[in-house]
C-alpha positions in Angstrom: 74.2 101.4 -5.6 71.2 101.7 -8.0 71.4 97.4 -8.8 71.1 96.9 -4.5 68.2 99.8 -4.2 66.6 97.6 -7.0 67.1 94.6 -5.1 65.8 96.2 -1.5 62.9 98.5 -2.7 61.8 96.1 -6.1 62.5 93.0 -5.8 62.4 92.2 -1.7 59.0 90.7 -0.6 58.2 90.7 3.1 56.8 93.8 3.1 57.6 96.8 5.8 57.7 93.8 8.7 61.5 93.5 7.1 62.4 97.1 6.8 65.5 97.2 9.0 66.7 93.9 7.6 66.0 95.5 4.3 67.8 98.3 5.0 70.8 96.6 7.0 71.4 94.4 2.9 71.6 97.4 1.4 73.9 99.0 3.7 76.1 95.8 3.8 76.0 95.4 0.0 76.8 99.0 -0.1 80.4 98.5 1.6 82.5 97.4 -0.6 81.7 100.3 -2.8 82.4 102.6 -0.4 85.9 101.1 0.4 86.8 101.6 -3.4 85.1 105.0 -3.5 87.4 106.1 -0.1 90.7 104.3 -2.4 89.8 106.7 -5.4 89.2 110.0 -3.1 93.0 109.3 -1.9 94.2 109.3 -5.2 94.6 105.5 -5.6 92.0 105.5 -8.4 93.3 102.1 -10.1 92.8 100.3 -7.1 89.8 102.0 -6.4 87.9 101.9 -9.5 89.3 98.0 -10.4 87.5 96.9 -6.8 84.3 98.9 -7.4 84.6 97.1 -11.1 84.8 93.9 -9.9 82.2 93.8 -7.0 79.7 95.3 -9.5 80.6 91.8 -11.3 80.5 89.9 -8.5 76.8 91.6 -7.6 75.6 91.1 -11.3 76.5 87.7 -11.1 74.9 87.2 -7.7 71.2 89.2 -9.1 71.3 87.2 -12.1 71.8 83.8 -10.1 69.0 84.5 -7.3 66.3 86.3 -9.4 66.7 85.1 -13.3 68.2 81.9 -13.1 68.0 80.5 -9.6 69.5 76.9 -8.7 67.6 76.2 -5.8 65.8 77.2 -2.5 68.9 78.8 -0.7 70.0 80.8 -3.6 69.0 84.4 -1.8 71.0 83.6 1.0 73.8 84.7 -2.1 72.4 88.0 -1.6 74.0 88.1 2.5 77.0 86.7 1.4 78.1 88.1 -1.3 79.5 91.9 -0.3 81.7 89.2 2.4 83.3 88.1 -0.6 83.6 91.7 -2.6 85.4 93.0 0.6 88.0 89.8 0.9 88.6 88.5 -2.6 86.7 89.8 -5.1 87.0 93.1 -4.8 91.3 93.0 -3.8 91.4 91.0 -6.3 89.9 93.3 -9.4 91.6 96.3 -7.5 95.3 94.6 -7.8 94.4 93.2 -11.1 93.5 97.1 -12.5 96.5 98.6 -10.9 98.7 96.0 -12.4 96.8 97.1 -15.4 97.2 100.8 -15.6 100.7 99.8 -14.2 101.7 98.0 -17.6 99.9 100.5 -20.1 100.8 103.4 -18.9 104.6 102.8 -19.4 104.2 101.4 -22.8 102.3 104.8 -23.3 105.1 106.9 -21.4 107.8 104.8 -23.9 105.5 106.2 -26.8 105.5 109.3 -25.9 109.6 109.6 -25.2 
């Protein structure tokens, strides 16, 4: 959350004429987040923690490419579209990807311990 508050309250320009749009992004980019956070409060934490894992990845990626290194005139509109791709690939894909994960390790830890 504190990398999309950065990008809404630091980084924006527009001023307060863009306040509800402002405050729409952050909600938006806040969803996937709270999908993973709801998948660790029911106990799924592997899936919930790889997905958070991987969209905060995913949003790094996304900051770095519109405000450091930008490619061209249209590279904000990353900023809209990326939290569409952390809630269908991105972040399924980091959540499956730590479950398989924990999956794998913790047997060769439960053989270890027997």
């Amino acid at each position: 959350m504190a990398l999309h508050l950065y990008t809404v309250f630091v980084k924006a320009d527009g001023g307060m004429g863009v306040g509800a749009f402002l405050i729409g992004l952050f909600l938006w980019s806040c969803a996937p987040y709270a999908i993973a956070a709801v998948l660790a409060w029911r106990r799924l934490t592997p899936w919930g923690l790889g997905a958070a894992a991987a969209c905060l990845a995913g949003d790094v990626f996304m900051h770095y490419s519109v405000f450091v290194a930008p490619k061209g005139s249209t590279a904000a509109i990353g900023l809209l579209v990326m939290p569409f791709w952390n809630l269908v690939a991105i972040g399924p894909a980091g959540a499956l990807l730590f479950w398989l994960a924990h999956r794998i390790f913790g047997r060769q830890r439960g053989a270890e311990a027997d």
